[in-house]
C-alpha positions as CSV (number, residue, x, y, z in Angstrom):
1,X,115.9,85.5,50.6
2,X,112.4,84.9,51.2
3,X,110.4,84.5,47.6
4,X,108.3,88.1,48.0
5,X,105.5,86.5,45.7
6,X,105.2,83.6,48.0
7,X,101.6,82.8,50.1
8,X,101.7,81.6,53.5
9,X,97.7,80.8,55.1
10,X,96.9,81.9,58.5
11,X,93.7,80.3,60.4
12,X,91.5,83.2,61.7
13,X,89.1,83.3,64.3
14,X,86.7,85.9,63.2
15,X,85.0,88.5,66.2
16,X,81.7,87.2,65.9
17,X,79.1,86.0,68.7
18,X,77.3,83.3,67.0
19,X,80.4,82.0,65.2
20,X,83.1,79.4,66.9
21,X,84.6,78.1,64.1
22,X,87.8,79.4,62.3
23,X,88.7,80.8,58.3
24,X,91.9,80.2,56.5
25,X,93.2,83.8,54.9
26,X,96.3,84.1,53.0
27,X,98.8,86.6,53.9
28,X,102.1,87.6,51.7
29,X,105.4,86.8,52.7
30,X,106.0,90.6,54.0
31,X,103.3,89.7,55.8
32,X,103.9,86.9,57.8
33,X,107.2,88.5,58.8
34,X,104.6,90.8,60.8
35,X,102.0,88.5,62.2
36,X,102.2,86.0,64.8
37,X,99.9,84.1,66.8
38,X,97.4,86.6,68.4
39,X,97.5,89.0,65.8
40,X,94.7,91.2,65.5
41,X,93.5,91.0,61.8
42,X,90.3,92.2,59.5
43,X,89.1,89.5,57.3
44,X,85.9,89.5,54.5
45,X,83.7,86.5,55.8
46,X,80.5,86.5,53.7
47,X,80.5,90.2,52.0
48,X,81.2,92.0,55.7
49,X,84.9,93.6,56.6
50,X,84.8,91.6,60.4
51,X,87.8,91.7,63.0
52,X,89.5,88.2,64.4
53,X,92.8,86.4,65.9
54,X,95.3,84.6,64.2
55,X,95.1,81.4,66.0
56,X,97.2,79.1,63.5
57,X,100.6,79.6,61.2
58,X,101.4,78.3,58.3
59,X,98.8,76.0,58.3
60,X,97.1,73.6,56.1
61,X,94.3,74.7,54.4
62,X,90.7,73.1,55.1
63,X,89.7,73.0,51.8
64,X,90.8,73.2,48.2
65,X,88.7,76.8,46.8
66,X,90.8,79.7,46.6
67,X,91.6,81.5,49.7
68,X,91.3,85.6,50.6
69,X,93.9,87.4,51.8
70,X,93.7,88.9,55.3
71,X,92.4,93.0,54.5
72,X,94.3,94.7,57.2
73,X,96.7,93.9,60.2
74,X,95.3,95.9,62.8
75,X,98.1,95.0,65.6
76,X,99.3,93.0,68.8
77,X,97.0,90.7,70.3
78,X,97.0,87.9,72.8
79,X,99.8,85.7,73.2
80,X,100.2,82.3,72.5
81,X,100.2,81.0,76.0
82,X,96.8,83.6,76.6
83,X,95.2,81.5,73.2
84,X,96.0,78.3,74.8
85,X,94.4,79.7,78.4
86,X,91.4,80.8,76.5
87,X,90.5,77.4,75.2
88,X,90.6,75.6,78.1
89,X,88.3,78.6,79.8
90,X,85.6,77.8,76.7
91,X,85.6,74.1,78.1
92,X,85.3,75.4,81.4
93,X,82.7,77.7,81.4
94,X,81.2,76.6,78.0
95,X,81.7,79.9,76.3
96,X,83.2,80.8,73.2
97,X,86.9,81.2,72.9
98,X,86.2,84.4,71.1
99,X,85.2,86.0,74.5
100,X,88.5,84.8,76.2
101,X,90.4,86.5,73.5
102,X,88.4,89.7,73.6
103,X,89.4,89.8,77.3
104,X,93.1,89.1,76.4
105,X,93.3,91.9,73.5
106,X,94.0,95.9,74.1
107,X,90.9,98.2,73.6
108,X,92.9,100.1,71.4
109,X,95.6,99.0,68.4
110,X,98.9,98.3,69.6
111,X,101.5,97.8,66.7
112,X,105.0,98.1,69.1
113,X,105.8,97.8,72.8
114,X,107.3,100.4,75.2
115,X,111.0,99.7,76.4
116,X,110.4,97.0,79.4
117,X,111.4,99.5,82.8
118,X,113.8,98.1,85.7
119,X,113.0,96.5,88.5
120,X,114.3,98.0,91.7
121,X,115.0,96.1,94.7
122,X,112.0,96.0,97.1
123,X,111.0,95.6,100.5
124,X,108.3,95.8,103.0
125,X,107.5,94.6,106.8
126,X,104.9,91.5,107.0
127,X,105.9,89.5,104.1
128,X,106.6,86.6,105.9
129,X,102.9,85.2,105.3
130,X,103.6,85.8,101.6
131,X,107.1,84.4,101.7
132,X,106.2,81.4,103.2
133,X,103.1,80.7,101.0
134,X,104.9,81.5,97.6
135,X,107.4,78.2,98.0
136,X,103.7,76.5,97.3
137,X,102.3,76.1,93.6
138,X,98.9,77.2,95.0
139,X,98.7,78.7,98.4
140,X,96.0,80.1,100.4
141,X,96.6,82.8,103.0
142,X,94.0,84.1,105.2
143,X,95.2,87.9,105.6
144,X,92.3,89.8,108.4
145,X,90.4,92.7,106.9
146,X,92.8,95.3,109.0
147,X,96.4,93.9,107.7
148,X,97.8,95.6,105.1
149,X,98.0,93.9,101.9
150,X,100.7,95.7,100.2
151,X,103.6,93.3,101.9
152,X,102.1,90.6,100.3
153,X,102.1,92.4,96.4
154,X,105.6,93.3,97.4
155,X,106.6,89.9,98.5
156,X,105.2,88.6,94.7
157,X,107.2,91.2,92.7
158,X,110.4,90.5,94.1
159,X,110.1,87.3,92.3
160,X,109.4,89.1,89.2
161,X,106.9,90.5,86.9
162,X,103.8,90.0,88.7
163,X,99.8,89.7,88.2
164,X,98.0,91.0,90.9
165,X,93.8,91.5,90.6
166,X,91.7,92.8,93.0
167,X,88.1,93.2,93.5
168,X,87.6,97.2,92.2
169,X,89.4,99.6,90.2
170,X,89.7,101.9,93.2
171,X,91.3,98.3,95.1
172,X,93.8,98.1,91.8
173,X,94.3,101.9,91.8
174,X,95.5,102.1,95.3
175,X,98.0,99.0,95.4
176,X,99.2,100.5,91.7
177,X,100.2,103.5,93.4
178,X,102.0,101.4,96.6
179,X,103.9,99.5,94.4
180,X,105.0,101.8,92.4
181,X,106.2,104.2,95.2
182,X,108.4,101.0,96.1
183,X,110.2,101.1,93.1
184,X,108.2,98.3,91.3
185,X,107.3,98.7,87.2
186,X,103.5,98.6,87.3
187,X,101.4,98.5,84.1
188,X,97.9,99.3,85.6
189,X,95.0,97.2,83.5
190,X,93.8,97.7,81.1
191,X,95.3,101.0,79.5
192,X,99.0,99.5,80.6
193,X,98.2,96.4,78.4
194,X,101.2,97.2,76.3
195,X,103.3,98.0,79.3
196,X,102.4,94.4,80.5
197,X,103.1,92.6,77.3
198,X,106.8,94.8,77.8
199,X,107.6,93.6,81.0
200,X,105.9,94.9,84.4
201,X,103.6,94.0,87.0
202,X,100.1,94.0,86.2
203,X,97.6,95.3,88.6
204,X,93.7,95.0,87.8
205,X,90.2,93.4,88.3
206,X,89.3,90.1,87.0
207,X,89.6,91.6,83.4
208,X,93.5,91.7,84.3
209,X,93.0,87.6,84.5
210,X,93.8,88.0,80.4
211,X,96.5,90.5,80.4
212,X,99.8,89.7,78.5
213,X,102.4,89.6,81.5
214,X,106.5,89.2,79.9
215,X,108.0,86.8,82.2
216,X,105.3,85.9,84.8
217,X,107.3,85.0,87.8
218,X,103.8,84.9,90.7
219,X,100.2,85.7,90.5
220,X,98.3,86.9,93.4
221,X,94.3,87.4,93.8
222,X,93.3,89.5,96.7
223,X,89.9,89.0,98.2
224,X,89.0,86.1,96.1
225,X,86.0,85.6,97.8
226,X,84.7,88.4,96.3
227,X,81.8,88.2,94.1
228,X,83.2,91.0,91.6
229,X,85.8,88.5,90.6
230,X,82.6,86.1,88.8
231,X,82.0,87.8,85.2
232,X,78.4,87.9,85.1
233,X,77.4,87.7,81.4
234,X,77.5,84.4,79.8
235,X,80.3,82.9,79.8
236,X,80.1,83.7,83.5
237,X,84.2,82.9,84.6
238,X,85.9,83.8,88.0
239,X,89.2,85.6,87.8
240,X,90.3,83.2,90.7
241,X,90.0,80.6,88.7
242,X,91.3,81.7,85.5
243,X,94.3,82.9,87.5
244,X,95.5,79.8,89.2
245,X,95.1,78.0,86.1
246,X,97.6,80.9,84.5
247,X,99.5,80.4,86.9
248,X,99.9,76.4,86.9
249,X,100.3,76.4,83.3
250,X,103.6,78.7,83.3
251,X,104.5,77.1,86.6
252,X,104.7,79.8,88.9
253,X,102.9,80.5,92.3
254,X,100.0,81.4,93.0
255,X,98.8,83.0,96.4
256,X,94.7,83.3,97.0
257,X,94.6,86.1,99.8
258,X,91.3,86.9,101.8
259,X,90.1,87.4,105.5
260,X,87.6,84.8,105.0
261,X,88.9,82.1,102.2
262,X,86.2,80.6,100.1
263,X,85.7,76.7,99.8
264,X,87.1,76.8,96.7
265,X,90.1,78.2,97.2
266,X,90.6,76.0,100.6
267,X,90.4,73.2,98.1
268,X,93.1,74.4,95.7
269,X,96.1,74.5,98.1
270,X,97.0,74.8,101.6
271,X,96.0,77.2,104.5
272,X,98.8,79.7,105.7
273,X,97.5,81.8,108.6
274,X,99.0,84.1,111.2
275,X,99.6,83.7,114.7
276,X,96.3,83.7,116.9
277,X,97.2,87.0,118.2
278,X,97.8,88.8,114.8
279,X,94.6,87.7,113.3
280,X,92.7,88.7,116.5
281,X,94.5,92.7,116.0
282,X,93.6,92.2,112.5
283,X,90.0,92.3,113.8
284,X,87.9,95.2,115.1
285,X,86.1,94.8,118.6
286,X,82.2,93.3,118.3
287,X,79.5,93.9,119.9
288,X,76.1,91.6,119.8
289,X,72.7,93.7,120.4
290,X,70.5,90.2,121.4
291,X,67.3,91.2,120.4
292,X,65.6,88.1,121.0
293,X,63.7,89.3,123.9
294,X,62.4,92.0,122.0
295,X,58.3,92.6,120.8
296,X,58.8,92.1,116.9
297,X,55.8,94.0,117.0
298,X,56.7,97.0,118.7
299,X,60.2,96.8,119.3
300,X,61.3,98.9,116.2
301,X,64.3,98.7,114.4
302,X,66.8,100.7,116.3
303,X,67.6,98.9,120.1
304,X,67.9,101.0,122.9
305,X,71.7,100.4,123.5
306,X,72.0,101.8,120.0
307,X,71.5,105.4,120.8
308,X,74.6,106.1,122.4
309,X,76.6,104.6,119.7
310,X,75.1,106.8,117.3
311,X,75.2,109.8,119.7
312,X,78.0,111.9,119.6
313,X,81.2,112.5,117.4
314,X,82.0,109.4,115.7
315,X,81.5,108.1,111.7
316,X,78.9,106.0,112.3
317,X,77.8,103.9,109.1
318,X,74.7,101.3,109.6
319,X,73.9,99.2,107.2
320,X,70.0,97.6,105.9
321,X,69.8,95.5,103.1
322,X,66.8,96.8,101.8
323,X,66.0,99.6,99.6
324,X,62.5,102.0,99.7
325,X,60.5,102.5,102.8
326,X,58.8,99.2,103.9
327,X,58.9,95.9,103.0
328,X,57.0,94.5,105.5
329,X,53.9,95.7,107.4
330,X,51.8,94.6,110.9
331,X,48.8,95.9,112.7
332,X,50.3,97.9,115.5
333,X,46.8,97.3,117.4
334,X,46.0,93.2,116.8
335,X,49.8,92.4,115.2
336,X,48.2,91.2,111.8
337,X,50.4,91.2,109.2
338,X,49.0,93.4,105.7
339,X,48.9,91.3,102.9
340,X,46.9,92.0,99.8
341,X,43.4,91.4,99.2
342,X,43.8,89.6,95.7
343,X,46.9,87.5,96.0
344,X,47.6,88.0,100.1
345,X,51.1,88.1,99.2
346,X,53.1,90.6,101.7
347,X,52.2,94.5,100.9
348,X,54.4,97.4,100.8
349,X,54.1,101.0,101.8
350,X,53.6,103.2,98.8
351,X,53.2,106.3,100.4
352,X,52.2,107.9,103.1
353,X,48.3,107.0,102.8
354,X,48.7,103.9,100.5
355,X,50.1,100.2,100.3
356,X,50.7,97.9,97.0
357,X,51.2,94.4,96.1
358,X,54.9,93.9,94.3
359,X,53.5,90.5,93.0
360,X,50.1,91.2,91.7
361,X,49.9,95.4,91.8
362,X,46.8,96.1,93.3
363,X,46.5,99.1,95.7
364,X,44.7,99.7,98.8
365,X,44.6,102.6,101.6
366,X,47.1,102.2,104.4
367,X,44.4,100.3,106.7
368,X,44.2,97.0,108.7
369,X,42.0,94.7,106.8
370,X,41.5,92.4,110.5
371,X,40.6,95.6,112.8
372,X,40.4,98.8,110.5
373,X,43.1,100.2,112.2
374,X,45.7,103.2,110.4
375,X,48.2,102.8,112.5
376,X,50.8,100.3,110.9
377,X,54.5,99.3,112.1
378,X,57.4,98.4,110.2
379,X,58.3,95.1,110.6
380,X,60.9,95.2,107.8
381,X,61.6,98.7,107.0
382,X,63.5,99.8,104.1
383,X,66.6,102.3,104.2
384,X,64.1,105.0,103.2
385,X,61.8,105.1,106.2
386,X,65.2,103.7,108.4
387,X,66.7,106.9,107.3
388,X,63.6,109.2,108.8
389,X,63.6,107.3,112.4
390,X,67.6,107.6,112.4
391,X,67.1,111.6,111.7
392,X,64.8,111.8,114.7
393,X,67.1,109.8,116.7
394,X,70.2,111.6,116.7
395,X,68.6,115.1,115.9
396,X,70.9,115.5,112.7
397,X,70.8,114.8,109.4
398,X,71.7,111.3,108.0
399,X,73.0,110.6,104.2
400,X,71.7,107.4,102.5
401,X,73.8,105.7,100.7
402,X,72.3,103.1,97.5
403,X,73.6,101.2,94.7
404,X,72.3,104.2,92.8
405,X,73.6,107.2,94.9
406,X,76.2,109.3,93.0
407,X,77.8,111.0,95.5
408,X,77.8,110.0,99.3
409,X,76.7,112.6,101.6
410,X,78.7,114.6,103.6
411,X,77.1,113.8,106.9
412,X,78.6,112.2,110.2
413,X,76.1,109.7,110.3
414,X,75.1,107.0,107.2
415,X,72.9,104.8,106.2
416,X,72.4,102.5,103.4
417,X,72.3,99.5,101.5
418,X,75.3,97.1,101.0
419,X,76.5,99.9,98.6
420,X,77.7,101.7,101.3
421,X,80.3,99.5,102.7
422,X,81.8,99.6,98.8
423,X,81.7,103.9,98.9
424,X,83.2,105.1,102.4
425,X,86.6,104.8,103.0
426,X,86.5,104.8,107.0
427,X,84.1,104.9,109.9
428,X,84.3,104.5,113.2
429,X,81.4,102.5,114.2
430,X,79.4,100.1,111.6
431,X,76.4,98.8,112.9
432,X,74.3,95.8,111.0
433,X,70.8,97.1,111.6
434,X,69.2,93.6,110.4
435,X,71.7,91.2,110.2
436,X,69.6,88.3,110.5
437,X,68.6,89.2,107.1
438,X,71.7,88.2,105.4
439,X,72.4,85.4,107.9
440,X,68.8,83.2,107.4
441,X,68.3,84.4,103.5
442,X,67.1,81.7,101.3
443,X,70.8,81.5,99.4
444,X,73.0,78.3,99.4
445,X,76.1,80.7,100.0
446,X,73.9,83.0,102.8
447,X,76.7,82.3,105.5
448,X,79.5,83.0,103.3
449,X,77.9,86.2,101.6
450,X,77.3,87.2,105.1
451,X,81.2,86.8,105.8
452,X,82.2,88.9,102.8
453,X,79.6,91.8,104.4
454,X,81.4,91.1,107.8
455,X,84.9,91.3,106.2
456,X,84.2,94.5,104.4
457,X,82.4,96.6,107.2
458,X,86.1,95.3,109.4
459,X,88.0,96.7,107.1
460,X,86.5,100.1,107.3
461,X,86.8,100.3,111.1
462,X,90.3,98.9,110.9
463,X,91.6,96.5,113.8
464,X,92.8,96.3,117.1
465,X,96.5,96.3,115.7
466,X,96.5,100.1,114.9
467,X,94.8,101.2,117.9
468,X,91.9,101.7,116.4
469,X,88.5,102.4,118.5
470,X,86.2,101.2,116.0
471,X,83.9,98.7,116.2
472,X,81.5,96.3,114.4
473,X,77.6,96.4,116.0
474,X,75.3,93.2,114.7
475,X,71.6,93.6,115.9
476,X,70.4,89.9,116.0
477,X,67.4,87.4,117.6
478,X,70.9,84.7,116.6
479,X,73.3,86.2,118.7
480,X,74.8,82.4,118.6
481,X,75.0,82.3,115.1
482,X,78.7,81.1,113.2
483,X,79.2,84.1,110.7
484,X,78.7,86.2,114.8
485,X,80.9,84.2,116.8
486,X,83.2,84.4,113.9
487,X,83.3,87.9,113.6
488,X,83.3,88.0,117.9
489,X,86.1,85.6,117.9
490,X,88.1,86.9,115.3
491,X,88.0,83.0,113.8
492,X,86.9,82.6,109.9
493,X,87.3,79.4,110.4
494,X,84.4,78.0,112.2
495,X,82.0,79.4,109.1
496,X,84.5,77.5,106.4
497,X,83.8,74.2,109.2
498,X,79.9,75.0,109.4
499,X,79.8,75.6,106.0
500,X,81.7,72.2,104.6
501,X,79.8,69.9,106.9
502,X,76.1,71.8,104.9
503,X,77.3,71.4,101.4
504,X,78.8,67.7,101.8
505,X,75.3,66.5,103.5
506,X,73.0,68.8,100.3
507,X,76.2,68.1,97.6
508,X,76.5,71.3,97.0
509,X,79.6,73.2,95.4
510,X,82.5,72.9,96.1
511,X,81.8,69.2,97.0
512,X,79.7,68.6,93.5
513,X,80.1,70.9,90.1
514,X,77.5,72.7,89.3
515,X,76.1,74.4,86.2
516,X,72.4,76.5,86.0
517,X,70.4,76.6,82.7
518,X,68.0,78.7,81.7
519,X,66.8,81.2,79.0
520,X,64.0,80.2,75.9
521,X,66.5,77.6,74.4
522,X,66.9,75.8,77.9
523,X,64.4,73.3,77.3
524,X,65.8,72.2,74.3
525,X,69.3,72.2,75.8
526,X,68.1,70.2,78.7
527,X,66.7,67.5,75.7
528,X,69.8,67.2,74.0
529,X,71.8,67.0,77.1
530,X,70.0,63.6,77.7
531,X,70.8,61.8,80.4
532,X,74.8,60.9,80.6
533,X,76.7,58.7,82.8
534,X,77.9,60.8,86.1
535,X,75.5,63.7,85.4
536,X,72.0,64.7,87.7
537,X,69.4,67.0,86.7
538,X,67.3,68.9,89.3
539,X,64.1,71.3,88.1
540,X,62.6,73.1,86.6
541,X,62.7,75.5,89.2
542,X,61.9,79.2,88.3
543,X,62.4,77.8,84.6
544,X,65.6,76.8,85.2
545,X,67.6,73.8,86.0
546,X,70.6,72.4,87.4
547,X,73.2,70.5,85.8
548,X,74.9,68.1,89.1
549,X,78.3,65.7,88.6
550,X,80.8,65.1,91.1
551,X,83.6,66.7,89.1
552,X,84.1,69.5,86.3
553,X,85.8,67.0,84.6
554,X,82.2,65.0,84.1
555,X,80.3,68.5,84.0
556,X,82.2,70.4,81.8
557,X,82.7,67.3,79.2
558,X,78.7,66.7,78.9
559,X,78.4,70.3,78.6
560,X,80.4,70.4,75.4
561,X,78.7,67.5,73.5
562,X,76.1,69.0,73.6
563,X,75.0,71.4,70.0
564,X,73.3,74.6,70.9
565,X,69.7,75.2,70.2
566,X,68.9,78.9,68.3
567,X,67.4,81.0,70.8
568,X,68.1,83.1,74.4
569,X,70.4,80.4,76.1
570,X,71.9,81.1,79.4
571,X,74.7,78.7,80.8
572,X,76.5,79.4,83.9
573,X,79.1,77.5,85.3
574,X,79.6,77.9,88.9
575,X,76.8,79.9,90.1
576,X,77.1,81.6,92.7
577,X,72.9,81.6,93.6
578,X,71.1,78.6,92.2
């Protein structure tokens, strides 16, 4: 019998941002019989009741001076192979393990585990794409935006428990709900986290990366070019990433799906791809509006083929990256462009009698400075004033669609920023009002971003495989551009080609590793980081700079010599704009 009066020490890592170091507590031997690694715990550091992980057993202590006992055991936590996963995601992204674990750990106290449900047998049409990519320990397979991806979840779970993450909730939701309609145990992140930790397939956004999963047997990431996979707050980590590491560490597959596979993920395994003829059904027709011959001038926004698109019965959904009612204004009489008097940075249109500066704010009456004329024409309108000449166009009301809209409007016609594409469910017709926007923005990822944008709007229109009458419509002056042809070809790879020959001649990511620093302590960080061997520092730029080696290996190791300076720091890993 275990001696009832006997201490065992447990090594604590407490919930605290600035803290990354761990306490020894004592626990008694009824205790340990309840705790393992993971546990969630409350622990007295300096006069304040915090929370923390067990992250040791039976350990050592540090130090000689008499130890506290842990307060309370508040219940289940991450499991050992989710602590392990955590520190090397501190290393990669030079963040604090506590984060990791916070990720990996139930938002509310879990002290027992549900009864693990049975599997039923499963099946689907289309798996062979999945089946043949899962005999690889990392496998890329480029699925078009029409082809349904439940096949593929299927094709995962009849291997076993499963972790599946998607971009959304509403992505996460809907696969939940196909997989459990084939018979397959889902636990749906994060309120199944006990469910997972049981034995079932987990299903959820990047968060899910750090769900407990009994038994994994695959791991799948759909869309992992999506940007919603990158955690933004520092440490900024990508689901995709965290994933296949998961995944290699218990020796299972791992299967990176998307219609247009990042560089990234072409470097982590091979390319499985259908047959020319399914991918092309996968894609919706194209059409090309070449406005090159155009007056930039006068021309407007709206081409003259694009009235009988918009005309008529269809869901029509166009799409302008830019928010308000102008963000660039001419002269319609002399073609000078209106730019403020104090700083002659670009004005906008404030209302309808007034223009400001966004740089410096000065205000002036809606007049041209060169010929005194009122009349001025959008070069660059924003979905605002978009949404007025579309009204007039097709004599009925038009809903317009933001990042801030709450509800989309019931109308047949829609217009709006990028926001959209992320709200509607269907359309028939999507039309790109400015494309050229996205394609020649001043972004190391433009063509790729682009893509995604491309990718998305093709999924709502659906593909040629269904029957489907839908179409994508890109206005463009570079009708010959790759992200185009792409899109007209049905052919993601000639963007991945364009886009590896641009970063190998700048040494841009995926060819280099890259980290960006900024904040109030970056100057100091920059200073202690010194100069190592394998390492390149560009900038200041913007009061920022970039951190350059030819490997995370190199990147990732200088990064964590280096002791943090007090003050705002910002350290991303990987960013996706720099």
């Amino acid at each position: 019998m275990a001696d009832p009066e006997r201490v065992h020490v447990v090594r604590v890592l407490p919930d605290v941002s600035a803290l990354g170091r761990t306490f020894d507590y004592t626990v008694t031997a009824d205790e340990r019989a309840r705790v393992d690694l993971g546990t969630m715990v409350r622990v007295e550091l300096h006069g304040r009741r915090i929370g923390g992980w067990i992250v040791g057993l039976d350990v050592e202590p540090d130090t000689d001076v008499r130890l506290l006992p842990v307060r309370k055991i508040r219940g289940l936590g991450p499991t050992e192979e989710l602590i392990e996963l955590a520190t090397w995601a501190s290393w990669r992204w030079a963040g604090r393990r506590r984060r990791f674990l916070g990720a990996s750990s139930p938002e509310r106290a879990v002290t027992g585990l549900p009864a693990p449900r049975p599997s039923l047998p499963t099946s689907g049409p289309g798996r062979e794409l999945a089946t043949e990519a899962l005999g690889h320990p990392v496998a890329v397979v480029r699925l078009p935006p029409s082809v349904d991806r439940a096949p593929v979840a299927l094709a995962a779970a009849a291997l076993g428990n499963a972790l599946l993450l998607t971009p959304t909730q509403a992505d996460a939701q809907r696969l939940a709900g196909r997989l459990r309609r084939a018979g397959v145990p889902v636990a749906l992140a994060p309120d199944g986290w006990a469910q997972g930790r049981a034995g079932a397939t987990v299903v959820g956004t990047r968060a899910a990366a750090w769900a407990p999963v009994a038994d994994l047997a695959s791991v799948v990431v759909f869309d992992e070019h999506d940007p919603a996979l990158k955690e933004q707050a520092t440490p900024a980590w990508n689901g995709r990433d965290v994933a296949v590491e998961r995944a290699r560490r218990a020796g299972v597959p791992c299967l990176l799906v998307s219609p247009t596979p990042s560089l990234e993920a072409l470097d982590l395994g091979p390319l499985v791809v259908p047959s020319r003829t399914e991918e092309r059904a996968g894609w919706p027709a194209v059409e090309i509006m070449d406005r090159r011959k155009d007056d930039p001038v006068r021309g407007g926004l709206f081409a003259e083929g694009l009235t009988r698109l918009v005309r008529g019965d269809q869901r029509v959904v166009c799409v302008l990256n830019r928010t308000g009612r102008s963000r660039l204004l001419a002269c319609a009489a002399c073609g000078t462009l209106a730019r403020c008097e104090a700083c002659e940075a670009a004005v906008r249109q404030l209302d309808d009698a007034s223009l400001v500066c966004a740089r410096c704010g000065t205000d002036r009456p809606l007049v041209c400075l060169a010929c005194g004329s009122e009349r001025l024409k959008n070069l660059r309108q924003g979905v605002t004033r978009a949404r007025e000449e579309l009204e007039a166009l097709v004599g009925e009301p038009v809903g317009e669609v933001t990042g801030g809209t709450e509800q989309v409007p019931d109308t047949r016609v829609l217009i709006g920023t990028e926001a959209v594409l992320h709200r509607v469910v269907h359309a028939d017709v999507v039309v790109f009002l400015d494309i050229d926007q996205e394609l020649l923005a001043p972004r190391p990822r433009a063509a790729e971003e682009a893509m995604t944008l491309v990718a998305r709007a093709a999924r709502l229109v659906r593909g040629r495989r269904a029957g489907s009458m839908g179409r994508l419509v890109f206005q463009t002056r570079n009708p010959g551009h790759d992200v185009l042809q792409a899109a007209l070809l049905a052919d993601p790879q000639r963007v991945a080609d364009s886009e590896r020959r641009t970063r190998t001649l700048l040494r841009f990511p995926p060819v280099t590793a890259m980290a960006r620093v900024s904040g109030e302590a970056a100057p100091a960080f920059i200073e202690r980081l010194g100069s190592p061997l394998g390492i390149e520092l560009l900038g200041p730029r913007d009061e920022a700079w970039l951190v350059r080696a030819q490997d995370h290996t190199t990147l990732c190791d200088a990064l964590a010599q280096v002791e943090r300076p007090s003050g705002r720091l910002r350290l991303e890993v990987d960013p996706l704009r720099w």
